[in-house]
C-alpha positions as CSV (number, residue, x, y, z in Angstrom):
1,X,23.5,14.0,10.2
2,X,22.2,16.9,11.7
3,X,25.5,18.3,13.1
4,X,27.3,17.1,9.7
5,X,24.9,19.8,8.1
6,X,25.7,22.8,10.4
7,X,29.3,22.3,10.3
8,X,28.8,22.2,6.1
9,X,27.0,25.9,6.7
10,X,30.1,26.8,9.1
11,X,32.5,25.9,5.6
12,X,30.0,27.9,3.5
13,X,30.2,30.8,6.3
14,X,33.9,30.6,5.8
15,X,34.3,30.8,2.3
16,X,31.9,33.4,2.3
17,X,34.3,35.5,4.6
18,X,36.9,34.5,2.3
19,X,34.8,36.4,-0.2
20,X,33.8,39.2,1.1
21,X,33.7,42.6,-1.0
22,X,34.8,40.3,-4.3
23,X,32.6,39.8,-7.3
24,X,32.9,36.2,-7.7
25,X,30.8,33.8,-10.1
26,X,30.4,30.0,-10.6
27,X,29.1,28.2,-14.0
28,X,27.5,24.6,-13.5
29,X,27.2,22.2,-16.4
30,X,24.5,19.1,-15.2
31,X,24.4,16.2,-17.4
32,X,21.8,13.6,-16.9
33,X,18.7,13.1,-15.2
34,X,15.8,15.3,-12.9
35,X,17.4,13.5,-9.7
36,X,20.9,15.3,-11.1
37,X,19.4,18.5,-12.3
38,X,17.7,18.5,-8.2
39,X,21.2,18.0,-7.2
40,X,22.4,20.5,-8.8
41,X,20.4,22.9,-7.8
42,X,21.7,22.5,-4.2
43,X,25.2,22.7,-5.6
44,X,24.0,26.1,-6.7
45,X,22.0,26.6,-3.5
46,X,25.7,25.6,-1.5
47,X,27.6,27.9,-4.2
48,X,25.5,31.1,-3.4
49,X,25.6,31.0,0.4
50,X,29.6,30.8,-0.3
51,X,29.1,34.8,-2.3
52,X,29.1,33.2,-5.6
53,X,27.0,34.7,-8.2
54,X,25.6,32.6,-11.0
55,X,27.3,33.3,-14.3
56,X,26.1,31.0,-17.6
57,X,29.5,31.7,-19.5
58,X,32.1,29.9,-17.8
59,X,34.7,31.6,-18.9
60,X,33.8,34.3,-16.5
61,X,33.2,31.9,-13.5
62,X,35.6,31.3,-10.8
63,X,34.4,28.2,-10.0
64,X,33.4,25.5,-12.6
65,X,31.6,22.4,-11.2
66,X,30.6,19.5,-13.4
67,X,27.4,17.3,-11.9
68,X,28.0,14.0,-14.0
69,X,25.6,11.3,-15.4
70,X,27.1,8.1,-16.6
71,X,24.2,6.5,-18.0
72,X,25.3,7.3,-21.3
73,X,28.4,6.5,-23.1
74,X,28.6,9.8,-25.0
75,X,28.4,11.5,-21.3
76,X,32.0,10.4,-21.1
77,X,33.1,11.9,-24.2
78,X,31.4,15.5,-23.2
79,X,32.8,15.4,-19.8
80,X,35.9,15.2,-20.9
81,X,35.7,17.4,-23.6
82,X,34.3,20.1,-21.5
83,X,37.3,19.8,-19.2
84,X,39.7,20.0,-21.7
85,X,38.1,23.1,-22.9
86,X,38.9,24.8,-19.3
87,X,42.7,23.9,-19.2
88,X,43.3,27.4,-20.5
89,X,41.4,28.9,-18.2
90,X,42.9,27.5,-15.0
91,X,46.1,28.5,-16.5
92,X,44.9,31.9,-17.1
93,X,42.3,32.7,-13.8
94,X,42.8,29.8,-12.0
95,X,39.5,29.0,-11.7
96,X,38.5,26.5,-9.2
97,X,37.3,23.1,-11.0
98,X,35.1,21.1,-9.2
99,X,33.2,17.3,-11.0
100,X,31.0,15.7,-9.1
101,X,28.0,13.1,-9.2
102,X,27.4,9.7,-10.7
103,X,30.5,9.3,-13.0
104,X,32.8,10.1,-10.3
105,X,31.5,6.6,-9.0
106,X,33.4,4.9,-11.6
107,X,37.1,4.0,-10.5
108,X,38.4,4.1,-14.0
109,X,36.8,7.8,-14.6
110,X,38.7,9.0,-11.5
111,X,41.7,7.5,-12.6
112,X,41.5,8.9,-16.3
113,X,41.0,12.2,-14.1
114,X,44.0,12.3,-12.6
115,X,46.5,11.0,-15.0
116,X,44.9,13.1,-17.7
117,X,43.5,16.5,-16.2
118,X,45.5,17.1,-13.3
119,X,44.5,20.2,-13.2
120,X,40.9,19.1,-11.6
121,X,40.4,20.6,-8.0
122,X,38.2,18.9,-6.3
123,X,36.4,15.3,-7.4
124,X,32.7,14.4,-5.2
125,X,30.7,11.5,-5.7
126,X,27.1,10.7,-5.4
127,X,27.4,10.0,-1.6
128,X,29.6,13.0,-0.4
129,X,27.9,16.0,-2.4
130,X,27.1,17.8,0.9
131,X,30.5,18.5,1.9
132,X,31.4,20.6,-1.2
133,X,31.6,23.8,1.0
134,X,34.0,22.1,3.3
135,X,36.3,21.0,-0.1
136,X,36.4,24.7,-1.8
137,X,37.5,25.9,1.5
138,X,40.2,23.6,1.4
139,X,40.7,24.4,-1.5
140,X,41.2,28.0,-1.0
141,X,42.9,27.6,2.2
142,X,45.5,24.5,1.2
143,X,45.7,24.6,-3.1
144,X,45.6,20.5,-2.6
145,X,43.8,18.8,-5.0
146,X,40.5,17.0,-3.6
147,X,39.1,13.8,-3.7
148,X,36.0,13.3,-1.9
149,X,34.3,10.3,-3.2
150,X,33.3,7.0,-0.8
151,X,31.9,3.5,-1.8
152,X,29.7,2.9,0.9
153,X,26.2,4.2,0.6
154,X,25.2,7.8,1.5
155,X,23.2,9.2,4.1
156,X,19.9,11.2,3.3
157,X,21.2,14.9,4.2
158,X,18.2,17.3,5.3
159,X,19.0,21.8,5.2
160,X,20.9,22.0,2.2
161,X,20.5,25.4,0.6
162,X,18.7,24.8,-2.5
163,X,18.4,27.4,-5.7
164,X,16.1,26.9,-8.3
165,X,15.5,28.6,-11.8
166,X,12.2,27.9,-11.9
167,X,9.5,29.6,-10.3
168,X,6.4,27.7,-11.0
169,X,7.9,24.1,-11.0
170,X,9.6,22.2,-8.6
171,X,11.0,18.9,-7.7
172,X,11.1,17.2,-4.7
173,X,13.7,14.0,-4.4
174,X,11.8,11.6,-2.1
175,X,14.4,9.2,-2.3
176,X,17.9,7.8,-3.3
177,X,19.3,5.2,-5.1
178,X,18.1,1.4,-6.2
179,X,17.1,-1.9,-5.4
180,X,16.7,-3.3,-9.1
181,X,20.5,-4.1,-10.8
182,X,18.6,-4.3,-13.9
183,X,21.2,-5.4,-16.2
184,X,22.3,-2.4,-18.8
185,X,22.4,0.1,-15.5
186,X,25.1,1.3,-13.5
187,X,22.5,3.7,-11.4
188,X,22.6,0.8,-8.4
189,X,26.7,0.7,-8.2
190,X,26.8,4.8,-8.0
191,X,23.9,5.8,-6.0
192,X,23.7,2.8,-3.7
193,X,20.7,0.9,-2.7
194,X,17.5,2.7,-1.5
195,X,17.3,5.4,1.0
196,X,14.0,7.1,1.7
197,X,13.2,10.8,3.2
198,X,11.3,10.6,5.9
199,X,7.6,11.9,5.3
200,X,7.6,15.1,7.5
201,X,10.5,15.9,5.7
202,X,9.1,15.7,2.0
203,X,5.8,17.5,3.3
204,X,7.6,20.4,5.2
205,X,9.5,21.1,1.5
206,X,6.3,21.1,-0.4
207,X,4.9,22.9,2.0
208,X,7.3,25.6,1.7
209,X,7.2,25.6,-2.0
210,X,3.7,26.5,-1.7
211,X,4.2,29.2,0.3
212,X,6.4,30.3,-2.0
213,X,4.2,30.2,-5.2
214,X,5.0,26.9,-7.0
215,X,2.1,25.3,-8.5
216,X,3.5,22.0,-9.6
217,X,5.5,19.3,-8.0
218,X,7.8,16.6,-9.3
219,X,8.5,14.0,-6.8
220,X,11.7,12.2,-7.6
221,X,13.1,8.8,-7.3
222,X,15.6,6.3,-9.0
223,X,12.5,3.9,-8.2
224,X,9.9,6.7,-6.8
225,X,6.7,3.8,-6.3
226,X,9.2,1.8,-3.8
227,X,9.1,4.3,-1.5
228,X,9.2,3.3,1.7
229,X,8.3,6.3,4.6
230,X,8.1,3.7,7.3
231,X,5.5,2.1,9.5
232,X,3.9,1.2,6.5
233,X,3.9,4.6,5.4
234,X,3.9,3.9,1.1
235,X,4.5,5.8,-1.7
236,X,0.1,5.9,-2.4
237,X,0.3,7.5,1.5
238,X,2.6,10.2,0.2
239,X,0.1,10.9,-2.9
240,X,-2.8,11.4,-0.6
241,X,-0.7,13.8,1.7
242,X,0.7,15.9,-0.9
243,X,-2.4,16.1,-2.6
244,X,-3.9,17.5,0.9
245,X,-1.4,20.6,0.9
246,X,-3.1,24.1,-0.5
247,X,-1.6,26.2,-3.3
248,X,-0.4,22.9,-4.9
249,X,-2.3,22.4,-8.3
250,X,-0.3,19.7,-10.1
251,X,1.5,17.1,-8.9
252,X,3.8,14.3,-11.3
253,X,5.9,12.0,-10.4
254,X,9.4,9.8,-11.9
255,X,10.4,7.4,-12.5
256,X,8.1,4.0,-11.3
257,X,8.8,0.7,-11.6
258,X,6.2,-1.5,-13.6
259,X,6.4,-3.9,-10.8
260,X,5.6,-1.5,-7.7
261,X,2.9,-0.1,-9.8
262,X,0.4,-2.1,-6.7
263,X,-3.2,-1.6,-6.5
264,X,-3.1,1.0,-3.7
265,X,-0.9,3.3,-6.2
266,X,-3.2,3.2,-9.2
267,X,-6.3,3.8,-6.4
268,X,-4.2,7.3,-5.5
269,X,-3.7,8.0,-8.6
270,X,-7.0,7.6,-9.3
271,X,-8.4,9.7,-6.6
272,X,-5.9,12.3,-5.7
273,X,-7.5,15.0,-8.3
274,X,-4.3,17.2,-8.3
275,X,-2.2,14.5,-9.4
276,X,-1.9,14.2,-13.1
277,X,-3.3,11.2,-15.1
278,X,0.1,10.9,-17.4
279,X,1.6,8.2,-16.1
280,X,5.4,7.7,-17.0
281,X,5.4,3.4,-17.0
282,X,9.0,2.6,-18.7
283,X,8.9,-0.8,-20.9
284,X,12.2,-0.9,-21.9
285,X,11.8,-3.8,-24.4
286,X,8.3,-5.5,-25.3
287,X,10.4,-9.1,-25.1
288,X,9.3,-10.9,-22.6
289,X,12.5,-12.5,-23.1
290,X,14.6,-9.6,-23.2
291,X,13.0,-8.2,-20.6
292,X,14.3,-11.7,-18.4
293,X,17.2,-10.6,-19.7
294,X,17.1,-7.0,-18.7
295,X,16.4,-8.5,-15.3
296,X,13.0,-6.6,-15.1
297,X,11.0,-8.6,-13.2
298,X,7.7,-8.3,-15.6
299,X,6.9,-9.7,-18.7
300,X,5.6,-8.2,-22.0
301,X,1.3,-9.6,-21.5
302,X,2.2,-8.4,-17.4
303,X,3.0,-5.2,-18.9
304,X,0.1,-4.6,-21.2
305,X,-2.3,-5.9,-18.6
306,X,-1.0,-3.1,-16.1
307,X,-1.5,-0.6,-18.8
308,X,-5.2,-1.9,-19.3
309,X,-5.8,-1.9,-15.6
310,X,-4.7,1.7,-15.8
311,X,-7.0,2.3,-18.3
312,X,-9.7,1.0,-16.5
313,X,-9.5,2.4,-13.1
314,X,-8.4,5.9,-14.5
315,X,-9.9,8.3,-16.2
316,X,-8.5,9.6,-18.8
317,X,-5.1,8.1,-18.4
318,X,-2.4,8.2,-20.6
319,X,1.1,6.9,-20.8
320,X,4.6,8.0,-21.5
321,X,7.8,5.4,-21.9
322,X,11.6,4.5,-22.1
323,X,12.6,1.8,-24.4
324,X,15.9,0.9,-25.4
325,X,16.9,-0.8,-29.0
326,X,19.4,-3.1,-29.3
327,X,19.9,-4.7,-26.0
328,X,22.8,-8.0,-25.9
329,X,20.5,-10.9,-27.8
330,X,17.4,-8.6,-29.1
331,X,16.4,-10.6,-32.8
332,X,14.2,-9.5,-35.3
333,X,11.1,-11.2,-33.3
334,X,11.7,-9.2,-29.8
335,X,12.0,-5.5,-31.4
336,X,8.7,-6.8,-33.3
337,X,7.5,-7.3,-29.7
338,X,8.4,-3.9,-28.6
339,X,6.7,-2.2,-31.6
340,X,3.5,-4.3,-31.1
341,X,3.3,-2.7,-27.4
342,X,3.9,0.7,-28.6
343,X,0.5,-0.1,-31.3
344,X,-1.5,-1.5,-28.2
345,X,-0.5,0.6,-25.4
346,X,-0.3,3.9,-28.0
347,X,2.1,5.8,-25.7
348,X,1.4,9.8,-25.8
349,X,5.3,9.9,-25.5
350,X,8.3,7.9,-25.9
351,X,11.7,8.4,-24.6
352,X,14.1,6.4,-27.2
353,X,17.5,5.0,-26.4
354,X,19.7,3.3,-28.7
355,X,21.5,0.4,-26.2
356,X,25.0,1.5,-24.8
357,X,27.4,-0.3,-23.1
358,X,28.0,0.6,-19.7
359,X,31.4,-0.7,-18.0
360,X,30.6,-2.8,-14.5
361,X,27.2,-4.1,-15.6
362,X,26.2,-7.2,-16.4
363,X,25.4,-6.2,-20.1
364,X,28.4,-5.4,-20.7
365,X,29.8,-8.7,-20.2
366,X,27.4,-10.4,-22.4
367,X,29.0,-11.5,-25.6
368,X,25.8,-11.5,-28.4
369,X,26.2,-7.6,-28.8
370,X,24.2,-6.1,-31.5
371,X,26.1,-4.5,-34.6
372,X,25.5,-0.6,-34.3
373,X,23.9,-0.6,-37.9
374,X,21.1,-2.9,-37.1
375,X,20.4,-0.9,-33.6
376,X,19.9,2.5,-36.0
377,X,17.6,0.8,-38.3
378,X,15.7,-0.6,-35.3
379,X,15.5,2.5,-33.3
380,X,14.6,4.4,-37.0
381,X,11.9,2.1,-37.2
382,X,10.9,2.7,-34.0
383,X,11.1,6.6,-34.2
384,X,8.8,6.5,-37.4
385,X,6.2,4.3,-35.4
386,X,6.1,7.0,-32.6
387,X,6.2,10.2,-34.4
388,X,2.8,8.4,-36.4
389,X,1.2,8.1,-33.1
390,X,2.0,11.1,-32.0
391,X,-0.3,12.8,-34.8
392,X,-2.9,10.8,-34.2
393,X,-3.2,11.2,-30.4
394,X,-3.0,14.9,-30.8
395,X,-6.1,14.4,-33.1
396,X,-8.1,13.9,-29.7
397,X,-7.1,17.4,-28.3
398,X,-8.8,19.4,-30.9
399,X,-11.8,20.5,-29.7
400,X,-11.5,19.9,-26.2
401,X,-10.7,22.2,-23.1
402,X,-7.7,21.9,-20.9
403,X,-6.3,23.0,-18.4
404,X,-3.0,24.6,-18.7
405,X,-0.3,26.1,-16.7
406,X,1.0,29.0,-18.0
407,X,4.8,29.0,-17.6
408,X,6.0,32.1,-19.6
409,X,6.4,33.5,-23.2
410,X,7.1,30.9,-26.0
411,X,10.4,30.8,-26.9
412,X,10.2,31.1,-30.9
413,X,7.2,33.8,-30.8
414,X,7.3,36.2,-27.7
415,X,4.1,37.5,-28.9
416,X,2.6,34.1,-27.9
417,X,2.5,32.6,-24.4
418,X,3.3,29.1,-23.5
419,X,2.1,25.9,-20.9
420,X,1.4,22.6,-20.4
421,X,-1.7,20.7,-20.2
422,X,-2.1,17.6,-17.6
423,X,-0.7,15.0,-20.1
424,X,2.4,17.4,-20.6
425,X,1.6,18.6,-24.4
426,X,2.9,22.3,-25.1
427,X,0.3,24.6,-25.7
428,X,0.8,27.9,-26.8
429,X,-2.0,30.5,-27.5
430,X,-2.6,34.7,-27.7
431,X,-3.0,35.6,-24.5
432,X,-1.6,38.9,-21.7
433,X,1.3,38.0,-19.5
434,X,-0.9,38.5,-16.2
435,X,-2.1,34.9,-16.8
436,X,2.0,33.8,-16.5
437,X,1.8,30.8,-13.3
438,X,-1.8,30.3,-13.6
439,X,-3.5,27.5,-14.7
440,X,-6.3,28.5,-16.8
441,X,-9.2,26.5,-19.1
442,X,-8.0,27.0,-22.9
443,X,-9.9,25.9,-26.0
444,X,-7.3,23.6,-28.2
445,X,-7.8,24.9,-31.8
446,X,-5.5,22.7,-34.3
447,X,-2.5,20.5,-33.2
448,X,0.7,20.4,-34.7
449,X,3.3,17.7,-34.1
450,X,5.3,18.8,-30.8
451,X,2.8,21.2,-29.7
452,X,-1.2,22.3,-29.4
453,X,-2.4,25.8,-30.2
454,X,-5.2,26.9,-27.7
455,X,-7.3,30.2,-27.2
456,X,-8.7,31.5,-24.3
């Protein structure tokens, strides 16, 4: 794996020669999750050590590269649209057009590539992302069209370049792929079953970040509480050791897995002080039957019963979701269930998805579907619920001092400065832009809906 890496850097070397002395850019468009967005940022990473420059209007770019998501159904009708939109300007510049990630998993997406934009350049999947530098050179060198996407599942790649846009926060993948096949994802078919990093490997890149200034950490996983580090080294090890490293003030993590959520995780959680009490837990239905369904391995009184463990054993803890409306046999009675969670578990945030098909999955295949009308009432109904609690739980900041990390100027009122507190509610407040990547103790004065207002 090693050697595959260095020969990558000797295609990136390369390409860069091929470069020399010309003022070339690359656009990236990243659909999808924080796993894809870390990806992309060692496309980037991979782009710049070939002398390309970012540039955010692709029009300008000489290379275009699309990082897919197929989680969604709607991702298919972007991608495709965004393509479209650059026949003109491979015509015109010839601009090098490169679409990688999870959709380029999907044999019937790569097929509607080719027989419908032939003028695609190079196609990577989820597996082969590493060897980009090696296709753009063949690309310059040869002018054959690329694809570069296997079946089997990937290797964990360590060295890649990696270019971020933020300078405060950072994520860290600790692992790939998933174990679960729950039934309305495709994740398992295009990322493969579960690869962890190794443990000095994860550390050394926090490490680093640290040195470098970041302040908070994301650590990243399809399924982040099955890690597995080896020799019985578990995800609650990595906590502790993470939590040991200096200059590190905050650290989160995504996404868990109700069931791995084991005793010796909560107990990190609970005593690691730098990692944050909001806990993303994802329900998906309340329906215990759904959720047998959904082949999720917990039922809807397991679920609650974690959350009031939580609740329990940490202070202060509270709790963000993802549910989805409308799944393949959902009645009346199970989206009842799902709302009566949302009243007793009173989620600080909820991340709602209206139930889309996804071709190769088992929900696909099953025939009681749910009419798109009643999935928008549901998921209204559900929407209305959430934005109610949301004013209430704000009600509990007022008063109260957090801590915040400042991360810049608000966007709608430079005059104002903006951060987060540990349960990830935007605060912004009056304050001079020395305190920019500092976490500071602010005074929450009045809430407002999607965000607090502090003072110093």
């Amino acid at each position: 794996m090693k050697n595959e890496i260095e020969e990558q850097y000797g295609f990136m070397n390369k390409v860069n020669e091929l470069n020399r002395g010309k003022d070339l850019k690359y656009s990236i468009f990243t659909f999808g999750c924080q796993l894809n967005e870390n990806d992309s940022e060692k496309i980037c990473g991979m782009l710049e050590e070939m002398g390309y420059s970012k540039e955010d209007d692709a029009n300008k770019a000489d290379v275009v590269v699309f990082n897919t998501c197929c989680v969604r159904e709607n991702a298919e009708d972007k991608l495709f649209g965004k393509i479209g939109e650059m026949k003109r300007q491979k015509e015109q510049k010839d601009t090098i057009i490169a679409i990688g990630g999870c959709m380029m998993q999907e044999k019937h997406i790569v097929e509607k590539l080719h027989s419908s934009y032939p003028y695609v350049d190079i196609i990577f999947g989820t597996h082969t992302l590493h060897k980009l530098p090696e296709d753009i050179y063949k690309i310059l060198e040869e002018r054959k069209r690329i694809d570069d996407v296997i079946d089997i599942d990937g290797e964990v790649y360590e060295g890649l370049p990696i270019k971020r846009d933020d300078n405060i926060k950072a994520s860290v993948t600790i692992m790939y792929g998933c174990n679960n096949f729950c039934s309305y994802c495709i994740v398992p078919y295009v990322r493969g079953r579960e690869r962890s990093r190794t443990p000095i490997d994860i550390l050394n890149e926090v490490r680093d970040l640290a040195k470098q200034g970041y302040k908070e950490i994301t650590l990243l996983g399809q399924n982040v509480n099955s890690y597995n580090g080896g020799e019985n080294y578990k995800f609650s090890n990595l906590l502790y050791d993470v939590n040991k490293i200096e200059g590190i003030e905050r650290i989160r993590f995504v996404s868990p897995h109700p069931k791995d959520f084991t005793d010796d995780v909560i107990e990190a959680v609970e005593k690691c002080d730098k990692v944050c009490k909001t806990i993303h837990l994802p329900l998906q239905s309340g329906s215990s039957k759904v959720l047998k369904s959904m082949n999720r391995k917990y039922t809807k009184e397991q679920f609650i019963a974690l959350a009031e463990k939580m609740k329990e054993r940490i202070q202060d803890v509270v709790f963000s979701t993802d549910i989805i409306v409308g799944f393949p046999g959902e009645t009346e009675e199970d989206f009842e269930d799902t709302l009566d969670v949302v009243k007793k578990v009173n989620f600080e945030q909820v991340y709602m998805f209206i139930y889309s098909r996804r071709v190769g999955t088992p929900g696909d295949k099953m025939e009681n579907q749910i009419p798109e009308e009643i999935k928008h009432k549901r998921f209204d109904r559900l929407k209305a619920l959430v934005e109610s609690g949301i004013g209430e739980n704000n009600k509990k900041y007022v008063g109260t001092i957090q801590k915040v990390l400042v991360e810049g100027e608000s966007k709608n009122n430079p005059n104002m400065l903006t951060g987060r507190t540990d349960s990830n509610k935007v605060v912004i407040f009056e304050g001079t832009k020395d305190l920019i990547h500092s976490v500071i103790d602010l005074k929450i004065v009045s809430e407002h809906m999607w965000y607090l207002k502090g003072e110093l």
